[in-house]
Steps between C-alpha positions, in 0.01 A plus 500: 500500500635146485893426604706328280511244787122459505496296166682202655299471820304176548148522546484533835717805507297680208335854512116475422488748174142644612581562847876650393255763247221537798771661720665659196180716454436540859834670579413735169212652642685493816800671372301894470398470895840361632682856251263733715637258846843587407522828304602714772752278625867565450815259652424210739652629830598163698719194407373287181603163573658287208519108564706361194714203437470228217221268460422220751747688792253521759380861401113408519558288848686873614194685371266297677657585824575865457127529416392332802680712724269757453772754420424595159286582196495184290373388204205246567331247249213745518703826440675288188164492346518876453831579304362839392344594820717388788388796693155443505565097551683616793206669662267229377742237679488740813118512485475171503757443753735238269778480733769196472617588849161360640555167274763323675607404174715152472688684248363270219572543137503355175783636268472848626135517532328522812134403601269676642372884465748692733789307430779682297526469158771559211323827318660421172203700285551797686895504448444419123337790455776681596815271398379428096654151546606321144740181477627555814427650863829742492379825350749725273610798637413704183111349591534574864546881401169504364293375806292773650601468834342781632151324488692192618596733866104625508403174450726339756424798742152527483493135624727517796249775598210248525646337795827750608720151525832426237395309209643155383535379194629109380519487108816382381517677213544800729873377594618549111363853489685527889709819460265685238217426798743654752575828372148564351344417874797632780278334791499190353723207624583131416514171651665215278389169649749203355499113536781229475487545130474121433192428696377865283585334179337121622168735571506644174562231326189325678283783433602481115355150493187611708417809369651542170402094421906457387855529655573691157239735543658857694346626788474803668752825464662485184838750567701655259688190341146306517589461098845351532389310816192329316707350245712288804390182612225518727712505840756763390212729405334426876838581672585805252181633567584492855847635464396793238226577722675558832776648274267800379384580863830502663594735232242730592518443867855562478432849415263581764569613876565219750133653679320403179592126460442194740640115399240260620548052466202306446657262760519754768166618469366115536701410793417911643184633331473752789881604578550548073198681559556745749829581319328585213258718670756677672717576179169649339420684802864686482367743251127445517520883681111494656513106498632326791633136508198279554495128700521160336257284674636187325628196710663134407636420192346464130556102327851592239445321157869435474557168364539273247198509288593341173746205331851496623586521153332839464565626858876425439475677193325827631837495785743485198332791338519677802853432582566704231300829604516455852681389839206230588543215724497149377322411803122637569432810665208288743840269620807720584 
């Protein structure tokens, strides 16, 4: 079960082994009672909800508040636990009244992972049991054929059921797998939530040195050209991550209906947590058909980590790079 990612990690940011096979054998002899949950189960009936984007873009920040809303089935630190049994997790979490709503969260994380039992988490076991992931996150489309993604609906349907609200879902690798995921699921829809790509590639280049213990060590999505990019210097393969990233879900948002896609900023949301929210909201509820549009009871603004955070040598570096990808500004998003 361990990422290729999960080598470098300092110590701090290690999986215990014991506890990883304690769950491991847990969701086994859950997986028999969560078939008999979901067996009966066909197509998930209201709008799955897609949060994608590239790696440090705000995506977790978004999740945080579309969780608190209230709106929508999420997946919690506790459900997590469960890959093979979301189902029952679900009710469990219901039983025991987990509700993030209830938390007034500060929206705290830690490179995409949140604290606390009912905040939302990333689900990556559950979507590599599906997605067979090797050297990178973008999945052939000769593998995709094989998927069984008619246990994949019952699955996803049998959980909507537990609480009759849209789910949401924020793993990454689900925006490289973006149009295969839309015509296998017709409810489902996608929100792409971007950053001023410099201040993206200055967080990932921070979190390389924190979590992976080296700015040489990758982290996060690997795309398609993760092989050519890895051979680069250590900036260009930050920035081309970015760019091949974003690249891959335009493409497949490109080829979706204008009432299945939604452009969020990282910036906006900071400076209007609840207006980005309510628009977001609304654009589910547009073809949620029993689900109305639900009330965002967020107010003020959320702190924006957009500034310089390294050397001038480095930061003037990661502009260059971007210059050649992307319009940016030379001057910081936090000043203009």
């Amino acid at each position: 079960m361990q990422r290729i990612d999960d080598r470098n990690r300092v110590e701090k940011y290690r999986k215990d082994p014991i506890h990883e096979q304690r769950l491991r054998e847990i969701n086994q002899w859950l997986a028999p009672l969560e078939e008999s949950f979901v067996r009966d189960y066909t197509v998930p009936n209201l709008p799955i909800v897609f949060l994608v984007g590239t790696p440090r873009s705000g995506s977790t920040l978004l999740s945080q508040i579309l969780s608190s809303t209230g709106a929508f089935s999420y997946v919690s630190n506790f459900v997590a636990r469960y890959w093979m049994a979301p189902t029952f997790a679900s009710r469990m979490a219901l039983a025991l009244n987990f509700d993030v709503s209830l938390n007034h969260s500060p929206f705290h994380s830690e490179y995409g992972v949140t604290e606390g039992w009912s905040e939302p988490h990333e689900f990556g076991y559950f979507w590599e049991r599906w997605f067979k992931f090797e050297k990178t996150h973008k999945i052939a489309a000769e593998k995709l054929s094989g998927i069984d993604f008619d246990s994949l609906r019952r699955q996803l349907a049998a959980w909507e059921d537990v609480e009759s609200r849209p789910l949401i879902f924020k793993n990454l690798t689900c925006g490289l797998q973006l149009a295969c995921l839309a015509k296998q699921l017709p409810t489902s829809c996608f929100v792409l939530c971007e950053r001023d790509p410099v201040y993206t590639a200055q967080s990932i280049l921070i979190a390389r040195r924190e979590r992976q213990g080296s700015s040489k060590h990758w982290f996060s999505l690997r795309p398609e050209s993760y092989e050519v990019l890895r051979g680069l210097p250590y900036l260009d393969q930050i920035v081309g991550q970015i760019h091949a990233i974003l690249g891959d879900i335009r493409t497949g948002l490109s080829q979706l209906s204008p009432d299945r896609c939604l452009e969020v900023r990282y910036e906006d949301i900071c400076c209007r947590p609840r207006a980005e929210a309510e628009k977001i909201l609304t654009f589910v509820a547009q073809g949620g058909k029993r689900w109305p549009a639900q009330t965002c009871h967020l107010s003020g603004t959320i702190p924006m980590t957009n500034n310089q955070r390294v050397g001038d040598e480095e930061f003037e570096g990661i502009e260059r790079a971007c210059r050649l990808h992307f319009t940016v500004s030379t001057e910081p998003f936090s000043r203009r």
